[in-house]
Steps between C-alpha positions, in 0.01 A plus 500: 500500500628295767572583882689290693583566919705418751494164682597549880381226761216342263364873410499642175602882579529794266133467296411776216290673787793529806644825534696366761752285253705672225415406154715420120414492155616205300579600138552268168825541379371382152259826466535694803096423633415443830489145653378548843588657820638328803564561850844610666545464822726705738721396836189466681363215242862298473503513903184387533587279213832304694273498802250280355777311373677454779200402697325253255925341522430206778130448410560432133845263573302315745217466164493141407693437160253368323256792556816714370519318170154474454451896485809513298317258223159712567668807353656332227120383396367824514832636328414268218113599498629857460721480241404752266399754684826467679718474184290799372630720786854450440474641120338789613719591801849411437414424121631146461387356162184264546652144450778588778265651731303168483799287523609686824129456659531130425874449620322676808267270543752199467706681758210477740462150467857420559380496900488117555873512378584755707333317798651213423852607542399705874475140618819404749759238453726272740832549547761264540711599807663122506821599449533685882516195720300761752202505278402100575147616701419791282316573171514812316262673242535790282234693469417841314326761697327839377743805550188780518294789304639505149513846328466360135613880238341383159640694149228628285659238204346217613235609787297182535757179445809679680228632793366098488858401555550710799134371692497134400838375671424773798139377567556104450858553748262739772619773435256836461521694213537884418473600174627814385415556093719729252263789410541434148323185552330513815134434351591204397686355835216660684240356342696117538473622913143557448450154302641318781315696770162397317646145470540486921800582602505570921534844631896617506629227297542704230508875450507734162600831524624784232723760668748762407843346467664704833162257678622153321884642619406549852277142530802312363714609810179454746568220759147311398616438173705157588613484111518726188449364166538784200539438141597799341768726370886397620570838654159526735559121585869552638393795681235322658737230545735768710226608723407157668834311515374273714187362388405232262437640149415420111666702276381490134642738281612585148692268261643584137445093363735405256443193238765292385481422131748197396560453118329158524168603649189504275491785396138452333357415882753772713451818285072514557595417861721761550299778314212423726714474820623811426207735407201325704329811674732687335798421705349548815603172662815476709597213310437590188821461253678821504816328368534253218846327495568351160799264440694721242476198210138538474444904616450653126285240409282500842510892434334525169238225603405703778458831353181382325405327762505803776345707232170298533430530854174708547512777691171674568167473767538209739130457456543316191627134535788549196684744706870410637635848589236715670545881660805534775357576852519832475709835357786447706549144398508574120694779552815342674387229204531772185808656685721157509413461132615811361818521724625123432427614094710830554775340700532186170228289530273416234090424482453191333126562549230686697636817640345793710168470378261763589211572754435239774658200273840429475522200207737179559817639448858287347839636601871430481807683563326633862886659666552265779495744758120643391216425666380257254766285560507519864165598657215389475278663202160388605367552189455315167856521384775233386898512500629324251894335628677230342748275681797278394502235774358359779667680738469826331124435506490416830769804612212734303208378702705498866626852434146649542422628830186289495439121558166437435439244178633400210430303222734217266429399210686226384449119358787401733327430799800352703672857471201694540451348826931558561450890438181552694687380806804822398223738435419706815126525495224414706340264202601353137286408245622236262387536111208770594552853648534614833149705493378118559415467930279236642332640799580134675854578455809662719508903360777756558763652445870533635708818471334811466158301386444409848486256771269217631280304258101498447357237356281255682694311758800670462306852638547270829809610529484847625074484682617230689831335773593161593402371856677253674315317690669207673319215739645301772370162508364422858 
């Protein structure tokens, strides 16, 4: 079984042996056997935590860039070396099926390597003052400068890729990291600290540390944190949001994706798409399609190919590499799951396929008629389930999607590309996918969502915007 400690100032903290350093189990949700243990650290660990951060701020900025980029492509070669054993550890401790668990370690590793990029934009840029007859001796860059100590929250969903997205923009900008894992998932984002610590990392410039949620609370209002970046649940992210006004922060939070199904899509190369946006690790992807939008010309036809279609997603041990729909996270999760499904059927829907399911698995599941005020139609399920909806218009389809309280993704589908391109720009979402589904991110690209799915964006260069400010910085010529 596997052990994983804390990283605090280049140490490893918390061993099997030290009494001194509380201690959780990690459990499978596919069988319910141990994992490993890990440690959790108290106030005394996160202080000491944000100190090291804090101090390791002005030595690691002042770090040439190049030496930043070239520990950023390090990891990503020892990320890559380590792929199964990595991928191996997700299935077992947050249970994702074995082909997405592999996926996510490689995305990780791209992520990683998208340093020179993000180098390349840090560099300044002139600006033309011309225009102020005043300005005739002067020049004037732009330059982006390092805000401080990130504290980088990382969901147990995707531990590694959305913890990589949090350290590769903060390290390449200057910025220290602390990372503070969910504790569904925290052997995995643990052991990514302790990959990276073997790799070389200096002392301070990134910390990993488990603690009880009142800890995590209390760091995120703590002066030496200069920014906050959580991805999480909407209602902890606002609340986090409410306690530091004032600081810069990354706000990733839950979506309810919608696709958009026009009559003259094909419907042979849309359908597979959407079945496997929708039920990949069983649902557990905040843009996975919740919603499925069906111009009304097409919707009994699209419904009785689907049927069959959702019928033959596997649901089983995300060991073995045919499985879509593996076990929910835990009880809770399939419970608020099971409950949404048998009060949308007793308040008029109807189960097209899948259902309630028993034990740990809850199969790929085919509804319509969801009551618009339910939770299925307006929350986010988290969990492999799909709304059927049809539409009769454009700007019904669009009205559906922009009524949601979310703005995360959302998928067209649609051999007009002209006004696929015209709606995305009405639809008020962070991203739109065009003729695939909106479960589809490139870790290169700008991520988040608007409304009640967040604020900020991850993503590469974009991360820039919240770990880092412009400086003026304007020169007289003698």
């Amino acid at each position: 079984m596997v052990h994983r400690e804390l990283l605090i100032n280049g140490v490893l903290i918390g061993g099997p042996c030290d009494q001194g350093v509380g201690k959780e189990i990690a459990v499978n949700p596919w069988d319910g056997s141990r994992v490993g243990s890990y440690a959790e650290g108290g106030w005394g660990e996160m202080s000491a935590a944000l100190d090291a951060a804090h101090t390791a701020f002005p030595l690691w900025r002042a770090t040439p860039m190049e030496e930043r980029v070239a520990l950023c492509l390090r990891i990503a070669d020892e990320i890559e070396s380590r792929r199964g054993e990595l991928a191996t550890l997700l299935v077992q401790e947050v249970g994702k099926p074995i082909t997405a668990a592999e996926g996510e370690v490689d995305r990780m590793a791209v992520t990683f390597r998208l340093a020179p990029q993000i180098a390349k934009a840090l560099g300044s840029f002139d600006v033309d003052p011309g225009l102020d007859k005043r300005a005739i001796d002067y020049t004037v860059q732009a330059v982006r400068r390092p805000i401080g100590p990130v504290l980088g929250i990382v969901p147990w969903n995707w531990p590694f890729n959305l913890a990589a997205h949090k350290i590769v923009p903060s390290l390449v900008a200057g910025c220290p990291v602390i990372l503070r894992p969910s504790s569904q998932s925290a052997l995995s984002t643990l052991s990514l600290a302790r990959l990276i610590h073997e790799v070389g990392i200096p002392d301070g410039v990134l910390q990993a540390i488990a603690t009880p949620t009142a800890i995590s609370e209390k760091a995120v209002t703590d002066p030496r944190s200069s920014v906050v970046s959580f991805t999480g649940s909407a209602a902890v992210g606002w609340h986090l949001r409410e306690l530091i006004p004032d600081r810069p922060m990354a706000l990733e939070l839950g979506g309810d994706a919608s696709v958009i199904l026009f009559a003259d899509a094909d419907l042979d190369a849309a359908l597979p798409k959407i079945v496997a946006g929708a039920f990949a690790y069983a649902g557990q992807i905040c843009i996975s399609v919740q919603h499925l939008r069906v111009e009304a010309a097409i919707y009994d036809s699209v419904r009785e190919r689907l049927i069959p279609l959702v019928e033959a997603v596997k649901a089983g041990d995300p060991s073995e590499r045919d499985t879509v729909v593996g076990p929910l996270i835990d009880e809770k999760a399939r419970e608020r799951v099971r409950d949404w499904i048998t009060s949308a059927e007793a308040a008029g829907a109807r189960v097209l396929a899948g259902g309630i399911g028993g034990g740990v698995l809850i199969p790929a599941t085919l509804i319509e008629d969801v009551p618009a005020k339910h939770p299925l139609n307006c929350d986010e399920v988290f969990g492999p389930v799909l709304v059927l909806h049809r539409f009769i218009s454009e700007s019904d389809a669009v009205e559906q999607v922009n009524a949601s309280e979310y703005g995360l993704q959302c998928g067209i589908f649609d051999s007009d590309l002209d006004r696929a391109r015209r709606l995305s720009a009405l639809l008020d979402v962070g991203g739109v996918v065009i003729n695939d589904v909106p479960t589809v991110r490139f870790d290169a690209m700008p991520y988040g969502g608007r409304k009640a799915s967040g604020q900020g964006r991850e993503g590469g260069v974009f991360a820039l915007e919240h770990l880092t400010e412009w400086q003026a910085v304007v020169t007289r010529q003698c």
